[in-house]
N, C-alpha and C positions, 0 to 999 in steps of 0.2 A: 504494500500500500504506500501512497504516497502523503507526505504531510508537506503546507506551508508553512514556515514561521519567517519573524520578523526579527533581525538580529539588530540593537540600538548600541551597540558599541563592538570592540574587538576583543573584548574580555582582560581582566586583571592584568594576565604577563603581556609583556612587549615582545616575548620570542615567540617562535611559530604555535600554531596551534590546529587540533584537530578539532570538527567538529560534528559530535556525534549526539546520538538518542537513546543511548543503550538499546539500538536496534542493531541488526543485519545488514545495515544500507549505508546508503554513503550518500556526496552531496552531489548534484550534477547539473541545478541550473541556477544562474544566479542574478540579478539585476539589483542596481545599483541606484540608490537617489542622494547625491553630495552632499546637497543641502539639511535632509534630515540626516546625512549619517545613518541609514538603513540598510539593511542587506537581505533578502530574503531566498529563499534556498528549498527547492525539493530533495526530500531525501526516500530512496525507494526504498520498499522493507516488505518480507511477508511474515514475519514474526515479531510481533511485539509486545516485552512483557507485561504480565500482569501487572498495572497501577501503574503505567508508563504514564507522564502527566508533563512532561518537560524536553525542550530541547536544547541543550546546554553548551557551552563555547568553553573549552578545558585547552591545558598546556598541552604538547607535544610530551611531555612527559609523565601526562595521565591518557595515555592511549586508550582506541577505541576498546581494543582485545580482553581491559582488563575490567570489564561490565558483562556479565553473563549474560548468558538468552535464554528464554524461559516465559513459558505458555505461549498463548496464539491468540490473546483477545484482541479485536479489531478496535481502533481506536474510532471513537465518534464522526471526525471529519477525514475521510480519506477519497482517495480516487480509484476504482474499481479496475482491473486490470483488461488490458485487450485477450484475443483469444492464443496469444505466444504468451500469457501473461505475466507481459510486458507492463509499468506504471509510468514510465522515464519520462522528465519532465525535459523538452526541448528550450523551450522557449517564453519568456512568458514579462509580460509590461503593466509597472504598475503603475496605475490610472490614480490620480488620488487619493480613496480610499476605498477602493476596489485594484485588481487585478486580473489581467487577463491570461491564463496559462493556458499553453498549448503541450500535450503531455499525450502521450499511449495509452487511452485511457479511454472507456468506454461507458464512463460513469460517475457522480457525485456524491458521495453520503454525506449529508450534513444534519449532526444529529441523529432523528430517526427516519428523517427520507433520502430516499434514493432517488436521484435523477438523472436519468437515462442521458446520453448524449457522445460522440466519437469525436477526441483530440482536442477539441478547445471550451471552455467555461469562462466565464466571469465571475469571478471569487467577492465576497464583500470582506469589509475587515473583518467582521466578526466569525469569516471561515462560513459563512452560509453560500448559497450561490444566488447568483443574481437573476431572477430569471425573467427580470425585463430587455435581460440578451440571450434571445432564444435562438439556438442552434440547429434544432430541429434534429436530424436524422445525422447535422454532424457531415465531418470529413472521411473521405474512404482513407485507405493506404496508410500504412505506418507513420510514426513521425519520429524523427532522426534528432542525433546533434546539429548544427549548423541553420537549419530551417528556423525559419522565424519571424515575429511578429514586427510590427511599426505602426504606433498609433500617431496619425496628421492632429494638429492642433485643432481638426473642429472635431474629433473624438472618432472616426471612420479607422478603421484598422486595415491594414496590407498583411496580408499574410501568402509565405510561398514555401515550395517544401516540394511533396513527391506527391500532392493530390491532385488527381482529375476529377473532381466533382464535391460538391457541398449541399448538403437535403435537396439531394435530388438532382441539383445542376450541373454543368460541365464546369470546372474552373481552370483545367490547362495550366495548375501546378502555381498559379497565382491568381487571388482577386482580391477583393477591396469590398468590408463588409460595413453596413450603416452600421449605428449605436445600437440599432432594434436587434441587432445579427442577420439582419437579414442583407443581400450582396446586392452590390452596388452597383447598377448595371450599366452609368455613366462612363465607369472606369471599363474600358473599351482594352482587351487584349488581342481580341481576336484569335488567332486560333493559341496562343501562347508558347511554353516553351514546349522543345521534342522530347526534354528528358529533365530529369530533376534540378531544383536550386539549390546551394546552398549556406550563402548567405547574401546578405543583401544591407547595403549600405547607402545612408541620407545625405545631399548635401543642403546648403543651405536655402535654395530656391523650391526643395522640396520634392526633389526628383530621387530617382534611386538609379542609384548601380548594382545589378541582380550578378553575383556570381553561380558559378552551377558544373553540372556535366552536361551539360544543354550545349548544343551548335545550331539551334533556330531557335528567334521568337518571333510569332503571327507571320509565318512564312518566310521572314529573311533572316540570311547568314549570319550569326553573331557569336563565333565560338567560343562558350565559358566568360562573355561579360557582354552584357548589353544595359543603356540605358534608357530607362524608363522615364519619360515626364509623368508629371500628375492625371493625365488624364487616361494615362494606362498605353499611350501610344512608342512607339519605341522614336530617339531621337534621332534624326534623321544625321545632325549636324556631327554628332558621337560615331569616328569610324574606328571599328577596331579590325579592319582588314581582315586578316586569316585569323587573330584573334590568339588564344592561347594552344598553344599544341598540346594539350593535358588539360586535366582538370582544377580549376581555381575554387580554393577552401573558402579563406577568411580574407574582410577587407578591414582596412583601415584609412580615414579619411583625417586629412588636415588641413589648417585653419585655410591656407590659401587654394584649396579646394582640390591640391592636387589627392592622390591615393596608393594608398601600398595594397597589392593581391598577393595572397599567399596560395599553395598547391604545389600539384604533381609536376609542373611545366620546366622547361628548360629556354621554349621559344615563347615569341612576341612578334604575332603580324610580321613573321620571316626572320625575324630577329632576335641573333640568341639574348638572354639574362641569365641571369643568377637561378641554379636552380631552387627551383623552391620560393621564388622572391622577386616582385617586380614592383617601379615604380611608376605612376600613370599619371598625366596630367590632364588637365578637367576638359581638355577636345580629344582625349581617348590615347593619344601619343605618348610613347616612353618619354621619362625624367632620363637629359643623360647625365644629371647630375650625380644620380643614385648609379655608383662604383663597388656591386653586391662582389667581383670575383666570381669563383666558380661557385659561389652560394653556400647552400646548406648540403650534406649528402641526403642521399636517397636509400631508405631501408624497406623492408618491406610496405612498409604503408607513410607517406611523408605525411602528416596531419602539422600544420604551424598554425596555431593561436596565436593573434595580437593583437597588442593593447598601449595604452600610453596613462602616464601619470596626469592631468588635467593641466597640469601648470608648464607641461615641456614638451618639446619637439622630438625630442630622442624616444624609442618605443620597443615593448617587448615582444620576443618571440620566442615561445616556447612552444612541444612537441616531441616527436620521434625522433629527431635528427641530433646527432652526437657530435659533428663541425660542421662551421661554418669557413668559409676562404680555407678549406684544410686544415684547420685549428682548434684542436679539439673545446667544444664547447656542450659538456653533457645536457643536454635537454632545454636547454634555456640560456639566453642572450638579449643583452639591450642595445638598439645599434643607434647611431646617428641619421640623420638626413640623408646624406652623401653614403651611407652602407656600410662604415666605420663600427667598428663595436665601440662601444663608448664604456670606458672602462672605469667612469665613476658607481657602475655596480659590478660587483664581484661575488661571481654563485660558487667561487670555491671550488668543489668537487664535484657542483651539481648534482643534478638527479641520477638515482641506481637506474633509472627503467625510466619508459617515455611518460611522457605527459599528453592527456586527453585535451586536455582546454585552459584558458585561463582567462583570470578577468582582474580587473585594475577597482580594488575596491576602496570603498575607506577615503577615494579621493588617491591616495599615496599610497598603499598598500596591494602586493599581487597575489591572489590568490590559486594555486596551481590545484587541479584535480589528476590524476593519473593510475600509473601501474607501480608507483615508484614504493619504497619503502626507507628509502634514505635522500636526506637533502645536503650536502655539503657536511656527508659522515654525522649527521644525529637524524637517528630515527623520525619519521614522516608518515606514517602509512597513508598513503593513497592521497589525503587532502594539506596541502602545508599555506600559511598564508607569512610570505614576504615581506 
């Protein structure tokens, strides 16, 4: 089962920390608001103890392992699992005092009722659901890391991922849903993308940059990045030529609008980069200020998360990859503009094992999820916050 909670500080100690439920589960999605200094966090679980009542932020030195497991009573607010049963919370935006979670999930309990519904809800604070956003019959297809939400300023939500359809309709892996939930059929895709997205980046005028395994959206050429205006049309003036020769994970955008793609690639619209790492400016054309080298290596699966501290230009990258420019850099790196690692942070030993995802919380603080069990020689299991 899955729970929300709401974390209002980083707890006691200033060195890393796990955080757990005296469940089974671990953390996997997270979203961020500066301003309150909040963190909120799915944690999946199918076992949890009798008089479980808390979800608590401990040192790295009161590990998950040392809290038993014990009974199966279902907690009041959870989320009903899909038919792989799956809970995994992908994605999910908090709206002021609601939240929208998009999750592997095929249901709501709050309290004593149950509410039917596939992949996304609107949570209220008090863990009730909202059900003046009605979803109806819900999203088909699983939902992944990387897929995700974006709510526009008049409260309309963007969502894209691996689904073709939403209660009943076609949606071609992205649409645009009113406040009611019900789809927005202004937002014109037309026939959308040929294959999955996943992820998807805002800039200031309100447009997105869709990354993906996709090579079409609404019938043209766009491989693995195409830009969206707000009215769901692709922009005409955005060429990304041949586009990426592999598949594009994570973006990151900065303040003068240009953007970093991370992925499986090596080219760029005929042109090699950095494997693993490109940097793009806001009419679609390589930065050639960004000097990645031969990049990140490539292991069986190249996964790179990144993120940036609010107050700086330099930014992190963490994942599967163990060098960068040939140098060994276990699982994690902060690099410069220009592709430089910027060596006012220092991971020491880094991570034993890769890293899943990571996110820049606390405003200053990074939060790494993974396969790892050591961070720089002291124990970590699984979730470590920098």
């Amino acid at each position: 089962m899955n729970l929300v909670i709401t974390l209002t500080a980083a707890g006691a100690d200033t060195g890393p920390f796990n955080i757990y439920s005296n469940v089974d589960g671990y953390a996997n999605a997270f979203e961020t608001n500066i301003s309150k200094a909040s963190l909120l966090a799915g944690f999946a679980s199918s076992n949890v103890p009798v008089g479980t009542t808390e979800v608590r932020v401990k040192s790295v030195n009161d590990l998950c392992n040392n809290y038993g497991i014990g009974g199966t009573t279902p907690l009041s607010y959870r989320f009903l699992p899909d038919t792989t049963g799956e809970r995994v919370v992908v994605d999910f935006v908090e709206s002021g005092n609601t939240a929208y979670v998009y999750s592997r999930h095929t249901g709501y309990q709050d309290g004593t009722t149950i509410w039917p519904g596939n992949k996304l809800i609107k949570i209220k604070a008090d863990r009730t659901a909202d059900r003046s956003f009605d979803t109806g019959t819900g999203l088909n297809n699983e939902a992944f890391f990387g897929w995700n939400l974006k709510e526009q300023p008049d409260g309309k939500l963007i969502v894209t991922g691996q689904h073709t359809s939403y209660n009943g309709t076609a949606t071609k892996r992205i649409m645009r849903l009113n406040t009611d939930g019900s789809i927005d059929n202004t937002f014109n895709i037309g026939t959308g993308f040929n294959n999955y997205t996943t992820d998807m980046i805002q800039n200031l005028a309100g447009e997105y940059y869709v990354l993906g395994i996709f090579t079409m959206y609404d019938g043209l050429t766009s491989p693995g990045l195409v830009k969206i205006l707000n009215d769901g049309s692709k922009d005409p003036t955005f060429l990304v030529g041949t586009g990426f020769n592999n598949v594009s994970i994570w973006g990151l955008i900065n303040d003068d609008q240009s953007f970093y793609v991370t992925g499986y690639f090596n080219a760029y619209n005929g042109t090699t980069v950095p494997t693993g790492i490109a940097k793009l400016l806001p009419d679609g054309t390589l930065d050639p200020s960004f000097v990645g080298g031969t990049g990140f290596n490539v292991g069986d699966l190249l996964t790179i998360a990144i993120g940036r501290n609010t107050a700086e230009q330099s930014f992190y990258c963490a994942g599967y990859f163990t060098t960068y420019k040939g140098i060994a850099e276990p699982h994690i790196i902060k690099l410069t503009e220009t592709g430089d690692k910027d060596v006012t942070f220092d991971a020491g030993t880094g991570f034993d094992d890769n890293v899943w995802t990571m996110w820049v919380v606390f405003g200053d603080k990074i939060l790494c999820v993974g396969d790892f069990t050591t961070y720089d020689g002291t124990a970590s299991v699984g979730c470590v916050l920098l």
